[in-house]
N, C-alpha and C positions, 0 to 999 in steps of 0.2 A: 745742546752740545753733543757732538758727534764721536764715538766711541775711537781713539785708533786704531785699538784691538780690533777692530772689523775692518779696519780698511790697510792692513799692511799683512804679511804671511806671518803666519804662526811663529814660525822658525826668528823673527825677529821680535817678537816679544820679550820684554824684560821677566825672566823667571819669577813667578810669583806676584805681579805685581799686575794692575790694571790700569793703566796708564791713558790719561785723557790730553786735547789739545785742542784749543780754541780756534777756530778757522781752519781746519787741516780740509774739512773737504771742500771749500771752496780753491784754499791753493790748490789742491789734487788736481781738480779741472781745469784749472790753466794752469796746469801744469808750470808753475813757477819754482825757482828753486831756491827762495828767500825762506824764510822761517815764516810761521804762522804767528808769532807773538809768545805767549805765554804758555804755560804748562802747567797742570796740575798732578798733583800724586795721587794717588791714594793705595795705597797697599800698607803693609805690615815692615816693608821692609825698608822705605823710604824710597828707594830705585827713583832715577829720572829717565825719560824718556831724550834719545837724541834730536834735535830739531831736524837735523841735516840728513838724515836716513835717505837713503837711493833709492828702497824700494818704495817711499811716499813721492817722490817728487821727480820718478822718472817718468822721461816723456812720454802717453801713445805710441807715437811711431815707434819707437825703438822697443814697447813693448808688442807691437803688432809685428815687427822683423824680428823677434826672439821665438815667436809663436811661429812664426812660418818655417821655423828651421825643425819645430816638432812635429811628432805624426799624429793627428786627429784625436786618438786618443789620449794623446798626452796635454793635447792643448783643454778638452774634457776634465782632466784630472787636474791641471792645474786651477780649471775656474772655482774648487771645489776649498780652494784656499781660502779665500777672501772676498768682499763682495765688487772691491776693485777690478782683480782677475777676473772674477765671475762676468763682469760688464766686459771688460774685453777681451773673453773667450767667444761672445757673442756676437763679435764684430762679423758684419757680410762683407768683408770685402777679404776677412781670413779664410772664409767659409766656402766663397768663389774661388778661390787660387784652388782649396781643396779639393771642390767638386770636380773641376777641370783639370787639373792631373790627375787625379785616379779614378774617374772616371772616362779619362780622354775624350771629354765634351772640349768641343773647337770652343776658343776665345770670341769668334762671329757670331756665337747664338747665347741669346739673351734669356734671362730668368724666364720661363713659362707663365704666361700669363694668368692668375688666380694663385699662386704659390705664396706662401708665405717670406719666406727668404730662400737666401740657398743653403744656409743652415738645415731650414726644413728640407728642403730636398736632399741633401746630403744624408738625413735622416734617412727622409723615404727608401730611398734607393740603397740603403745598408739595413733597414730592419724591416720595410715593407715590399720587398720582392721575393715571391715564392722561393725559399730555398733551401727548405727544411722535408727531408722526404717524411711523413706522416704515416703514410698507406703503402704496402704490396698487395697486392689483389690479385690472386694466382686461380678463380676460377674457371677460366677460359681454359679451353687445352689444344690452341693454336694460336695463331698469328691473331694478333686483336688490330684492327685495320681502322675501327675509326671511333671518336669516345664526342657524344654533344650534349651538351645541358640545358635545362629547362630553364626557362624566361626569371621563374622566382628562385632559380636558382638550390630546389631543395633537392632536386635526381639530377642524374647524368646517367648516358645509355650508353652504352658500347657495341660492337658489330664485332663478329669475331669469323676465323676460318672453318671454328666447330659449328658452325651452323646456327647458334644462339646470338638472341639480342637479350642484354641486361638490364634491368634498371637499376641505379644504385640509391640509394639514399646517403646524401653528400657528406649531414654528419659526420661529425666526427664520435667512435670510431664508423667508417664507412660497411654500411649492408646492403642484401640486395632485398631491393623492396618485388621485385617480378624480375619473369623468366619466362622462355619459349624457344622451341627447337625449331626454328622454320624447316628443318630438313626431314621435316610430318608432310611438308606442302610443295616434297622435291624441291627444293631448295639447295644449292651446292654448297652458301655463304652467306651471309650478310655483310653487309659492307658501308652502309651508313645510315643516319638515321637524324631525325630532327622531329620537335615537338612542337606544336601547334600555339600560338599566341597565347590561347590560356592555358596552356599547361594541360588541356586533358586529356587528348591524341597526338600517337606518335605516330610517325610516318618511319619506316622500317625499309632501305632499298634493298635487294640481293640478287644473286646469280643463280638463274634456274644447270640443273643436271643436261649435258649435252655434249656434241661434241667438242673436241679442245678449242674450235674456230668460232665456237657457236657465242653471240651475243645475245643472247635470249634471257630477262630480266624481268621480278618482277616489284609490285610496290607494296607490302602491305601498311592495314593503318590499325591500331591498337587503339583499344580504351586504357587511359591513364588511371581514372579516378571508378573506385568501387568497380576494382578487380581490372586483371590485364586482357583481355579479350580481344579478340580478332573481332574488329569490325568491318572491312571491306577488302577486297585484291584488285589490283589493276598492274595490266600488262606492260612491259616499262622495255624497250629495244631502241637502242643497244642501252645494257644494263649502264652503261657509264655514264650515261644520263643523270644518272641518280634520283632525280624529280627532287620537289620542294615545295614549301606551300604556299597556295597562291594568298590565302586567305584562311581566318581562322574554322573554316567548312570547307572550304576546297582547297584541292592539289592539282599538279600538274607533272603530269608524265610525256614518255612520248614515243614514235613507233618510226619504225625506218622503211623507204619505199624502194630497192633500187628499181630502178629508170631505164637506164642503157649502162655501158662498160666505163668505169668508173663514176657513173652519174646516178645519183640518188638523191630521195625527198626526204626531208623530217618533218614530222608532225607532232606540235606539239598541244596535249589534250589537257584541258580541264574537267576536271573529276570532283563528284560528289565525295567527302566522304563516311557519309551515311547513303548508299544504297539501299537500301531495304523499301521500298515505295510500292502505295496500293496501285498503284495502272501501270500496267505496261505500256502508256502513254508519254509516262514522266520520265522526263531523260535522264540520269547520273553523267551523262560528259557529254563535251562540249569542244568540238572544233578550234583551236584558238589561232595557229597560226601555221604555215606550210612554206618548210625554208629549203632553198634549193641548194645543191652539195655537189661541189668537183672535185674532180681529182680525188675518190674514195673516202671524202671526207665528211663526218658528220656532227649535228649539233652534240655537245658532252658539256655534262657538268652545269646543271642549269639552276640559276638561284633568283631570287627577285630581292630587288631594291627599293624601297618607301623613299621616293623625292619630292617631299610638299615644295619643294622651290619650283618643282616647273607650272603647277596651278599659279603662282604669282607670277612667272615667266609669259604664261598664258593671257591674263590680264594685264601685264605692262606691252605684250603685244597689240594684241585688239585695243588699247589705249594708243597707240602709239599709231595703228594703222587711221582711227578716224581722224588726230590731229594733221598728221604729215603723211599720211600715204605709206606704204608697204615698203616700196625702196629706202626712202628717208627715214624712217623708220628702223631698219635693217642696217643701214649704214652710222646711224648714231649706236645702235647697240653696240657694233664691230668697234667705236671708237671709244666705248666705253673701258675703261678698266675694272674688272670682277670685284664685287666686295671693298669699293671704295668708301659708300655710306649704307646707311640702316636701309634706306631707302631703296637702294640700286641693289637690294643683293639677288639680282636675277637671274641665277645659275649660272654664274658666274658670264661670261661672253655667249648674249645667246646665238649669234652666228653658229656656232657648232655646232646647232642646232638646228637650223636651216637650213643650214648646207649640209646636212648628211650624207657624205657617199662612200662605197665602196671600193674608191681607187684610195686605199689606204699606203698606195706606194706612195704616191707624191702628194697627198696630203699629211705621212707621218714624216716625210722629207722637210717639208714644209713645218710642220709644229714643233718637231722634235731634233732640228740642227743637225749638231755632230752625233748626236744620237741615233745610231741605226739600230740597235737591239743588238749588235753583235758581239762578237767575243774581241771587245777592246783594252786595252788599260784601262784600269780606271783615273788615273791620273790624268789620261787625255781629255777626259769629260771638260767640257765648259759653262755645261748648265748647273754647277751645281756649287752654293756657296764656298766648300771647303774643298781640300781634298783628304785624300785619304793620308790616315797619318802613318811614317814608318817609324824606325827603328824597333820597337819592342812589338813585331807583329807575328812571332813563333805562337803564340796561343791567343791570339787576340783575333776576332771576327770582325769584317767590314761591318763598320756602319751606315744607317742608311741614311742616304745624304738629298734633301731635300732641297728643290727650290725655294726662295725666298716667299712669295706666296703660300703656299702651303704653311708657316708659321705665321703669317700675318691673318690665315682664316683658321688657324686650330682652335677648338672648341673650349672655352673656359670652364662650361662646365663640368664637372665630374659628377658620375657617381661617387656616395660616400657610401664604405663601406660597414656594411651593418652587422654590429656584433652576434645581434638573435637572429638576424636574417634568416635563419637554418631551423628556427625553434620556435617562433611565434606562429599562430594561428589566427593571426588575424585574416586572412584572407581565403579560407577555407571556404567561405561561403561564398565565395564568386567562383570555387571551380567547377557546377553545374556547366554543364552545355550550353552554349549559344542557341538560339534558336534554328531549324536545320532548313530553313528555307533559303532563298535570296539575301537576304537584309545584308548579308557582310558583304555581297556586293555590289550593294548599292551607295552609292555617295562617298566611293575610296578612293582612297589616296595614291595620286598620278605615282606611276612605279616603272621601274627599267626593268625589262627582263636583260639577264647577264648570262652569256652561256661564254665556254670555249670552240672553236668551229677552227678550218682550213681551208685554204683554197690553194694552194700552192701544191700539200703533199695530205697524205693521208692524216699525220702527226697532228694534233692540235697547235694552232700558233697564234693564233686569233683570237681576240675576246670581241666579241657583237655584244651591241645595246639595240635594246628593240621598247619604242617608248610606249608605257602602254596607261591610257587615260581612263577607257570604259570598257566595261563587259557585258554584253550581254548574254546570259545564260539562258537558254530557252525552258521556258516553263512547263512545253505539251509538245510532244514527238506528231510530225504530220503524219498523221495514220496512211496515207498515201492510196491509189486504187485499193477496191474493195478484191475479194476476193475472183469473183466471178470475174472482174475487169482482166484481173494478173493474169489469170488461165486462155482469158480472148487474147488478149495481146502475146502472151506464148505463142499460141497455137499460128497468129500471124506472122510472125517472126520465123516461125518453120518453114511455113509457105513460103516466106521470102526467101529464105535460102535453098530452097530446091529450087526455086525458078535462077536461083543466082549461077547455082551451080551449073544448070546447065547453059547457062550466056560465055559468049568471052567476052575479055577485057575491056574490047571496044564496044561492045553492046550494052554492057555496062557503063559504061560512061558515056555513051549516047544516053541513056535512062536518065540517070542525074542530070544530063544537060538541059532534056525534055521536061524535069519538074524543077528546071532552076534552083539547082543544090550543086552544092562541091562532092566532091568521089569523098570519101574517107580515108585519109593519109595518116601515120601514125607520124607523131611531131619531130624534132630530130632535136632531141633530147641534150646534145651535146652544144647544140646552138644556144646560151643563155640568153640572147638578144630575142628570139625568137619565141622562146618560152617564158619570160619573164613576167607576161600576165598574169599567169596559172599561179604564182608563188607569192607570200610576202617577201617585201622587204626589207633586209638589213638597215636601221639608220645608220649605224655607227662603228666601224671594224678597226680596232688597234692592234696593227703586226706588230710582236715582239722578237719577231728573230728568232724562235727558238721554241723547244716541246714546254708549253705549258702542264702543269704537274696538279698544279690547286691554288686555291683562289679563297678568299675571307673576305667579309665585310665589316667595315667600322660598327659598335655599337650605334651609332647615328646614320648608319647606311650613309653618309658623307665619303667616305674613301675606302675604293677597294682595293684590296693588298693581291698582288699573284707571285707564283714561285715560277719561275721559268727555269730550265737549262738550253742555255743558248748552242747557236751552230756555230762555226765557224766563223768569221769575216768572210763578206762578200762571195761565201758559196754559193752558189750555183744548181738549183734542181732541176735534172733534167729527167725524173721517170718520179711520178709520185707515188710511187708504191716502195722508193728509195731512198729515202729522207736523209739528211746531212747526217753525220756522227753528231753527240751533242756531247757539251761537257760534263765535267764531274761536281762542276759546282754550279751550285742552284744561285740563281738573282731572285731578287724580291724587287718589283715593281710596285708604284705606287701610284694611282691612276684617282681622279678628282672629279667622284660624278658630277658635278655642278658644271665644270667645262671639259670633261669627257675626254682630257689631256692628262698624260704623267707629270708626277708634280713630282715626284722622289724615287729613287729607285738604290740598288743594294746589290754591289757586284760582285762573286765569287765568295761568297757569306757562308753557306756550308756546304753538303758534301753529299753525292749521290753515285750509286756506280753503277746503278742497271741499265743495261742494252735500251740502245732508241726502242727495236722490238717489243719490246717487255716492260718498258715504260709505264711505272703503274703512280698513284696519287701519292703528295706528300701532304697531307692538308696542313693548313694554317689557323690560327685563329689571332683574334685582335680583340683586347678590352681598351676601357678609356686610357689606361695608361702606357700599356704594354701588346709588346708584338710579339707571339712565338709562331716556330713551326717547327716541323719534324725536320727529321735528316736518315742519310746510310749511312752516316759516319758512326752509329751507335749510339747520336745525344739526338738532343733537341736544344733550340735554343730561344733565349729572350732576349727581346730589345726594348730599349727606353721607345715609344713614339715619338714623342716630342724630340730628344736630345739626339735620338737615333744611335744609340751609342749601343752594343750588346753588352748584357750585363752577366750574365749566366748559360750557362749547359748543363744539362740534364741528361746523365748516364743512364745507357742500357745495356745489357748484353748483345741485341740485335739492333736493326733496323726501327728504328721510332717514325710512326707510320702517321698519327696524329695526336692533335693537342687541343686542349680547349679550357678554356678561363670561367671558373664560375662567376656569371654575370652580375651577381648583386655582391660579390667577395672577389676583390684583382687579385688578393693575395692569397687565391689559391686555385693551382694550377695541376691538370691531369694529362697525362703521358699515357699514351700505348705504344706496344711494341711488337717485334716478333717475336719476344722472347716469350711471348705468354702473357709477359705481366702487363699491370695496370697500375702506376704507382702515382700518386697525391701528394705533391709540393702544396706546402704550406710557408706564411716567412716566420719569419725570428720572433716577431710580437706576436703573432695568432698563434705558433706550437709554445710559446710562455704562459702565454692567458690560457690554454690546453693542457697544461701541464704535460707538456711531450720532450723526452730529452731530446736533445738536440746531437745527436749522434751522425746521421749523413745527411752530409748537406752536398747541393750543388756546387759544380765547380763555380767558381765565383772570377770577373774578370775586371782587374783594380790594373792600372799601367802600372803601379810601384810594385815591382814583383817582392817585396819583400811582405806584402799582403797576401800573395795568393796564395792559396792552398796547393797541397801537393795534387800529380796528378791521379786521376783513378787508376787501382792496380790491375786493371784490364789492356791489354795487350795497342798499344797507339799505331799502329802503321799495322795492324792486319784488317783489310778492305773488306769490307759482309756485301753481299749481292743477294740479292730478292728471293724468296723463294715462290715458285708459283706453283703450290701443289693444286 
């Protein structure tokens, strides 16, 4: 027999008394409104229990619409009554109404796939989103420009304008585990920096000392483990390049050629990096690719992507070419749909693949509809499930609004995040060195190199994929004529130009006629038809309309996020040394390496105000759940990935320059700025199990304004601008 006392509120209990009733909980659930039969007493005081009681024999429904009229917490506190309450405080479909008002998740997008309910998400995204500031870190004593963390997640480095690169130890509380003044090595800045697959080298980029126009950069690489040491430098122009690593032993930097008047090469070098080698036989770098640049433009910002889908792509091709031929072939892929079964997920349409070209007018025309990149409403958009929602949009940020695709291939898996993650030692013993020969690139994993580029204007606007399957690295430098040879061949080479000198023009070119050779003509560099041999090629160029800023990749290298500020609609460049005005507010693009298309994008999101000229990096980053990136508004911000909803902002006194997610922990997030600092979001469950009060939290963004916090007591409508000392 079944207790009532547990299944009615408190509040109507017979004082004193314990009151029982035969079949009460089977009437409960059908909800009928007849009596159950009999009753029993038992107390001291004789008391009966009423049959007819409303709160035993009221319907679900009507108690699921009493629930909806309270706010989350309240419907919390009621389940805390009873075990009736308790089951339908539980209810998902109370839980969904909640999540979707106040978090202004559109009605058209469905629970995330791998999620427990929307209870649990409703959870997640109120006590698992960084929003509890933990840390200020005020070593730096300039602008801190950019903050990246290590694979296992226990350091994070930062770049700053004093000269130093840091490393931290993420712990809580946060230390610095090493330190170093690049500006020992002439150095002006440092400016970014990324750690090697295992954790033991870090690659350090910066700005060498020069004139104010000077692009002159260079790369160093640090030992992580037993002690912080300089282990190699490589020459890195234009410094905005940044470099990144090809492999857990090599990097890649790059060097700028110009050509003619506005026409220039990039070359981008693979590098040892351990240098130190007995022969001056053995090469440290390695030619890798030679991209041609108009209009004053050049490669910047260059990262690599791990695509194990195009090795199956690769195999369902040459499968496809012995059956049916190359054409047919080619034309079943185009008519495939991406990611339809386990079977077909071959990078998503490999068309896009084949047809790679660089008249990115009329094939982004073509892919991307009413989508030009330009500065449109976003209401007008027609690619994109939802629109943008009004009336409560005075402090709410666009969300990023995805096509339908892009949820139907989002990743189920997560990382779970790990409570010792930060404190165990279990893996100590793999951060020895790799071995420093070839082996890491041997048998790797088909990769996009991803850069920013232009062809229009000098400004980046462009993002190129360059597909890259194999490397060979030369193992022994061609020692080339010997000595005695170089000093003959000199010394002939003299003779020939005395005898040249004294010829004219036409006697000279009678010579060459008479040994069957061409005159030597310098090439005409601005003809790219002409020249087009000499250079690699681009497969893949996506115009975005507007000065690209920085760019993230997915934990799964599956989608990379970029920040744009767009130009105008349908402007017009007519001198590229004069690029469109751009706007104040940055978009976030969402682009689908598997079919090399925008799948989501994010319009007018936050806020930037430096001059096209002076246009410097906002970086981004991305974990499995969540998206931030900086701004000039004085925050930064985060977004749900999935629901694309922004959840929070992150105050600074300055410009917030970059951000980055510790990767084995979403829920904790590092901010720099110009203001100096360096500050550590943590959420609500990590600073409780931390014993941290919880004193300033991020601004937090719920559509029910009677949720949100007040605003920060920093001044809202005064505009910060860059400083570029």
């Amino acid at each position: 027999m079944a207790e009532i006392g547990d299944d009615v509120p408190l509040a109507d209990r017979i004082r004193g008394k314990t009151v029982h009733q035969r079949g009460a909980r089977e009437s409960v659930e059908s909800n009928s409104s007849s009596s159950s039969g009999s009753s029993e007493q038992d107390g001291e005081d004789g008391g009966t229990y009423m049959d007819n009681s409303p709160w035993v024999f009221m319907p679900e429904p009507l108690f699921i619409k009493i629930f909806l009229q309270l706010r989350a917490r309240d419907v919390l506190n009621a389940g805390q009554c009873c075990k009736r309450w308790y089951k339908l405080s539980k209810d998902d479909y109370i839980w969904r109404k909640y999540f979707r008002q106040e978090f202004n998740v559109d009605p058209s997008i469905q629970l995330k796939r791998g999620a427990e309910s929307w209870r649990a998400e409703y959870r997640r995204l109120t006590n698992n989103v960084p929003m509890v500031m933990t840390d200020v870190l005020t070593f730096h004593s300039h602008q801190v420009l950019h903050v990246s963390f290590s694979h296992n997640g226990k350091m994070f480095a930062t770049c700053s304008k004093d000269g130093f690169v840091i490393v931290w130890n993420s712990a809580y509380p946060t230390t610095i585990r090493d330190s170093y003044d690049m500006r020992k090595l002439s150095w002006k800045y440092t400016q970014f920096s990324q750690f090697n697959q295992s954790d033991t080298l870090l690659l350090v980029s910066g700005v060498h000392f020069g004139s104010p126009h000077s692009t002159s950069g260079e790369i160093a690489v640090f030992t992580v483990q037993n002690g912080f040491k300089l282990k190699c430098r490589v020459t890195n122009r234009p410094y905005d390049i940044f470099g990144t690593w090809f492999s857990d032993q090599h990097l890649l930097s790059g060097d700028l050629s110009w050509l003619a008047h506005l026409v220039s090469s990039s070359i981008l070098w693979l590098n040892k990096a351990n240098q130190e080698v007995d022969s001056e036989h053995t090469p440290v770098r390695s030619q890798m690719y030679k991209f041609y640049n108009r209009n004053a433009s050049s490669i910047r910002a260059i990262m690599v992507a791990n695509c194990p889908w195009l090795s199956d792509e690769a195999e369902v091709k040459k499968e496809g070419e012995k059956e049916k031929g190359t054409s047919d072939a080619e034309q079943k892929s185009s008519d495939d749909e991406p990611g339809t079964s386990s079977g077909d997920r071959r990078a998503g349409n490999p068309l896009s693949h084949y047809q790679m070209s660089q008249d990115v007018d009329s094939d982004e025309e073509q892919d991307e509809g009413v989508d030009d990149g330009t500065c449109q409403d976003p209401r007008a958009a027609e690619d994109v499930p939802y629109q943008l929602l009004v009336g409560d949009q005075v402090d709410y940020a666009s969300p990023i609004q995805y096509l339908q695709e892009f949820r139907q291939e989002y990743e189920e898996s997560y990382y779970e995040s790990s409570d010792d993650c930060l404190e165990d030692d279990e893996d100590d013993g793999d951060d020895e060195e790799l071995s420093e020969g070839e082996d890491d690139l041997e048998n790797m994993c088909p990769k996009y190199l991803i850069f920013s580029t232009g062809s229009k204007t000098y400004t980046p606007h462009q993002i190129g994929f360059k597909r890259i399957t194999s490397v060979n690295f030369p193992r022994r430098i061609d020692p080339g004529p010997s000595l005695r040879e170089r000093i003959a061949l000199r010394d002939r080479q003299r003779e020939l130009q005395v005898i040249m000198a004294e010829m004219s023009p036409e006697e000279i070119r009678l010579q060459y006629i008479l040994q069957n050779e061409e005159p030597p003509t310098e090439p005409n560099w601005a003809n790219y038809e002409a020249v087009a041999g000499r250079f690699d090629k681009v497969d893949k160029l996506i115009d975005l309309h507007g000065h690209i800023i920085g760019m993230g990749l997915s934990p799964d290298h599956r989608y990379l996020y970029v920040n744009s500020r767009p130009w105008p609609k349908n402007c017009v460049i007519r001198n590229p040394l004069d690029p469109p005005a751009i706007a104040q507010e940055i978009d976030i693009h969402v682009i689908d390496l598997m079919t090399l298309k925008k799948v989501g994008k994010m319009l007018r999101a936050h806020k930037a105000y430096t001059p096209n000229t002076e246009c410097f990096f906002i970086f981004l980053d991305v974990c499995d759940n969540y998206v931030a990136s900086g701004a000039e508004d004085m925050h930064a911000y985060l977004w749900d990935r999935y629901y694309g909803v922004c959840l929070a902002k992150y105050q600074h006194a300055d410009v917030v320059n970059s951000v980055a997610f510790n990767p084995r922990d979403n829920e904790m997030l590092v901010t720099t700025s110009d203001d100096y600092e360096i500050r550590i979001w943590r959420s609500l469950s990590k600073a409780k199990k931390l014993g941290i009060p919880i004193v300033n939290r991020a601004s937090e963004f719920r559509k029910q304004k009677s949720n949100r916090p007040p605003p920060p007591p920093q001044q809202q409508h005064q505009h910060c601008m860059r400083s570029f000392v």
